[in-house]
C-alpha positions in Angstrom: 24.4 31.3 -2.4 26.4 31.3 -5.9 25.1 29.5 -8.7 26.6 28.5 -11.7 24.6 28.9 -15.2 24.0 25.4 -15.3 23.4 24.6 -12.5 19.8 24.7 -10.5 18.4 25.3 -7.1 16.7 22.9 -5.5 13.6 24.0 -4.2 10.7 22.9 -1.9 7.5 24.5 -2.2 5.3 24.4 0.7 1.2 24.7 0.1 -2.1 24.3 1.4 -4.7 24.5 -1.3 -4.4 24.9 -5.0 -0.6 25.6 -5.3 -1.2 28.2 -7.8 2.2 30.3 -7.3 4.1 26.5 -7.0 2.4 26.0 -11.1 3.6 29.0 -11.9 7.2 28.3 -10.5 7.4 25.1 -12.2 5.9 26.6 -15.7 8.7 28.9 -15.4 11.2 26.5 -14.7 10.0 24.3 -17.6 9.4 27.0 -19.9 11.0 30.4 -18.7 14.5 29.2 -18.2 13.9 29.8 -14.1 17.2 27.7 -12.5 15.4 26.1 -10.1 14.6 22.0 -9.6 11.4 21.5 -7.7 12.7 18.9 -5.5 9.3 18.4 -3.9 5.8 19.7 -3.1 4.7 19.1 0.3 1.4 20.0 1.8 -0.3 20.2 5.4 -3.4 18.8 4.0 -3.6 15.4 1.6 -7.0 17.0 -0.5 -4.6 19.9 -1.4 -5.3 20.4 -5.4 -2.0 21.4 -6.1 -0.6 18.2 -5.2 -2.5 16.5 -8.1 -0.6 19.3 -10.1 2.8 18.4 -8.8 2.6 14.5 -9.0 1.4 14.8 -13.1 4.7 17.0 -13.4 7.1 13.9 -12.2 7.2 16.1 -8.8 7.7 13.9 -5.4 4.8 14.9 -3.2 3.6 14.7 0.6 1.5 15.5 2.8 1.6 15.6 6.6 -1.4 15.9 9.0 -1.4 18.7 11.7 -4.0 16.4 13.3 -1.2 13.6 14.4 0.8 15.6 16.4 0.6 17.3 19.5 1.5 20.8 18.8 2.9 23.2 16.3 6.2 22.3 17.5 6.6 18.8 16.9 4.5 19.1 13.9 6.7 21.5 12.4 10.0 19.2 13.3 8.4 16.4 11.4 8.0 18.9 8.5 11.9 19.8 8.7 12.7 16.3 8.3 10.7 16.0 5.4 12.0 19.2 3.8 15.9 18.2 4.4 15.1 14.8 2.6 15.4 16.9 -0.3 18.1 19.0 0.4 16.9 22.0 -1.1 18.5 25.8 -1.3 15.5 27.3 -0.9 12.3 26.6 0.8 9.3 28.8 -1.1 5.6 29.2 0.8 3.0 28.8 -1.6 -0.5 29.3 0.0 1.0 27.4 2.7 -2.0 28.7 5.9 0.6 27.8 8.8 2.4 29.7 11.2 5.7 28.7 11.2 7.4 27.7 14.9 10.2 29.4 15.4 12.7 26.9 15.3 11.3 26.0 11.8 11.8 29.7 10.6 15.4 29.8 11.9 16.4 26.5 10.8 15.9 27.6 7.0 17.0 31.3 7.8 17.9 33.1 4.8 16.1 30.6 2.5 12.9 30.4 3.2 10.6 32.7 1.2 7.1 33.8 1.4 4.4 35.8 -1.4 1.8 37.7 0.9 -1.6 39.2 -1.1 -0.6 42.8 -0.1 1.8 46.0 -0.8 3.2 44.7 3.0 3.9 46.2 5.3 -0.2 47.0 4.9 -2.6 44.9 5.8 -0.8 41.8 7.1 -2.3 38.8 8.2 -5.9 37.3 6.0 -8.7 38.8 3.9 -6.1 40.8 2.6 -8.6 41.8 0.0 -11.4 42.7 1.3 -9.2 44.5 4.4 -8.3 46.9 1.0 -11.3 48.0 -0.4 -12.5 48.4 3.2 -9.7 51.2 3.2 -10.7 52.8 0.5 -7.0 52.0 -1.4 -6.0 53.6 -4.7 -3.9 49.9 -5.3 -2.8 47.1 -3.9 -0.8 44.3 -4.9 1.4 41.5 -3.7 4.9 41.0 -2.1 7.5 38.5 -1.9 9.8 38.4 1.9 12.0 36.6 3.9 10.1 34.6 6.6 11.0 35.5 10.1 9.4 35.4 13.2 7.5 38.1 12.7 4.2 37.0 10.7 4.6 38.8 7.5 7.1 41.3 8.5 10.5 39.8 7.3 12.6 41.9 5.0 10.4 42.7 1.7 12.1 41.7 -1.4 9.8 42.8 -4.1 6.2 44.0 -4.7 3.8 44.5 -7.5 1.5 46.9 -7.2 -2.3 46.8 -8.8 -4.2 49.5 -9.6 -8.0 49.2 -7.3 -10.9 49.7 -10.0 -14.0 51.2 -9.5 -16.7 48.4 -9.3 -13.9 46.1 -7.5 -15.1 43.5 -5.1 -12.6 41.4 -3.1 -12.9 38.3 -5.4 -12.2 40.5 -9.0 -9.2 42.2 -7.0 -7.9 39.3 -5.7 -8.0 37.7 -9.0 -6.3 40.4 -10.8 -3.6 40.3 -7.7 -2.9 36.2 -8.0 -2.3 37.1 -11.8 0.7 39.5 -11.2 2.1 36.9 -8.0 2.4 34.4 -11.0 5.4 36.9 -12.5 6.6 38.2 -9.2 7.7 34.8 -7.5 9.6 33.2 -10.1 11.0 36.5 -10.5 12.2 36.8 -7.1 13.5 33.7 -7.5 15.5 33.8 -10.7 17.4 36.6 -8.3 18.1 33.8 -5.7 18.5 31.1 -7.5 21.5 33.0 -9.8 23.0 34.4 -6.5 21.9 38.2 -7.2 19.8 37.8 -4.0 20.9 36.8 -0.7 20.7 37.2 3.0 23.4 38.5 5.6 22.8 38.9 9.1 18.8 39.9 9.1 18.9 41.7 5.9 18.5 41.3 2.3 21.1 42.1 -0.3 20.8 42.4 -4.1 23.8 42.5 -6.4 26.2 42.6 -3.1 24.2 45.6 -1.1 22.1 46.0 1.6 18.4 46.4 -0.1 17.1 49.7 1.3 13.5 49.2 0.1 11.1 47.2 -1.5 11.7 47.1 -5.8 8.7 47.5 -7.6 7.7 45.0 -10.3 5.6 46.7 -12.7 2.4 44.8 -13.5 1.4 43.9 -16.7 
């Protein structure tokens, strides 16, 4: 998906708590030159945090319940028709603690993008952190993927990696890793969002190839 130098992508962010990743987005879209419009934020719960965020930034914002529909189905079709409201190009998870139906992950096929707390494919799933220093890790990090079926195990797009320190316990790790996601998302998609990134049948391409592995973003 081509885009011009003036021109933005509109984008839907998806979270479920503080919608740390979705602040950084839009700080870099306000400040960094990312060429994206956030279209909307839209979370699964109403106390979300980040939705107080997004509504002082002039974003639209929802909310839909899990707890009025019947099943992850027709819950998830009632979030598609919120999402297409907005038309975006992109649809970016945030934090956003669902699993996705599949006829939610392949209706936004190819644009639907996804940061996971972990140098994937290790250690999918939750407590990333702790899960680490369990294992005894030398670093860990963070990734950015496509979303398919597969929970956490669509095509990896980028990763930063984190050095583990001596001392670490899974909140100062996990804290040093949510620092680093906050340059690798809008990274990832500044590469989208100027057409350098793209998806063709089930796999990503940068700059027009297949992308055989994972680039590395170094951290800070």
């Amino acid at each position: 998906m081509n885009q011009s130098a003036c021109q933005r992508l509109p984008v839907v962010i998806l979270i479920s708590g503080r919608g740390s990743n979705m602040k950084a987005i839009v700080e870099a879209a306000e400040h960094d030159g990312l060429p994206v419009e956030v279209r909307a934020v839209i979370s699964n719960r109403a106390d979300a945090a980040g939705l107080k965020y997004a509504r002082e930034a002039g974003i639209d914002t929802l909310a839909l319940d899990a707890a009025d529909y019947p099943d992850r189905e027709t819950y998830d079709r009632a979030m598609m028709g919120l999402i297409d409201r907005f038309e975006p190009g992109l649809v970016v998870l945030a934090g956003y603690m669902r699993i996705l139906s599949p006829a939610f992950v392949h209706h936004y096929e190819g644009r639907l993008l996804n940061i996971h707390p972990s140098l994937l494919p290790e250690f999918r799933g939750l407590d990333t952190h702790r899960r680490a220093l369990e294992a005894g890790v030398d670093e860990h990090g963070a990734s950015v993927h496509f979303v398919t079926e597969e929970l956490d195990g669509g095509p990896v797009i980028a990763r930063v990696r984190v050095p583990v320190k001596a001392g670490d316990d899974a909140d100062s790790l996990a804290a040093r890793v949510l620092e680093q996601e906050h340059r690798l998302y809008p990274q990832v998609l500044r590469w989208f969002a100027e057409g350098r990134l793209d998806w063709h049948d089930g796999q990503a391409t940068l700059d027009g190839g297949p992308l055989q592995r994972p680039l590395d973003i170094t951290a800070d």
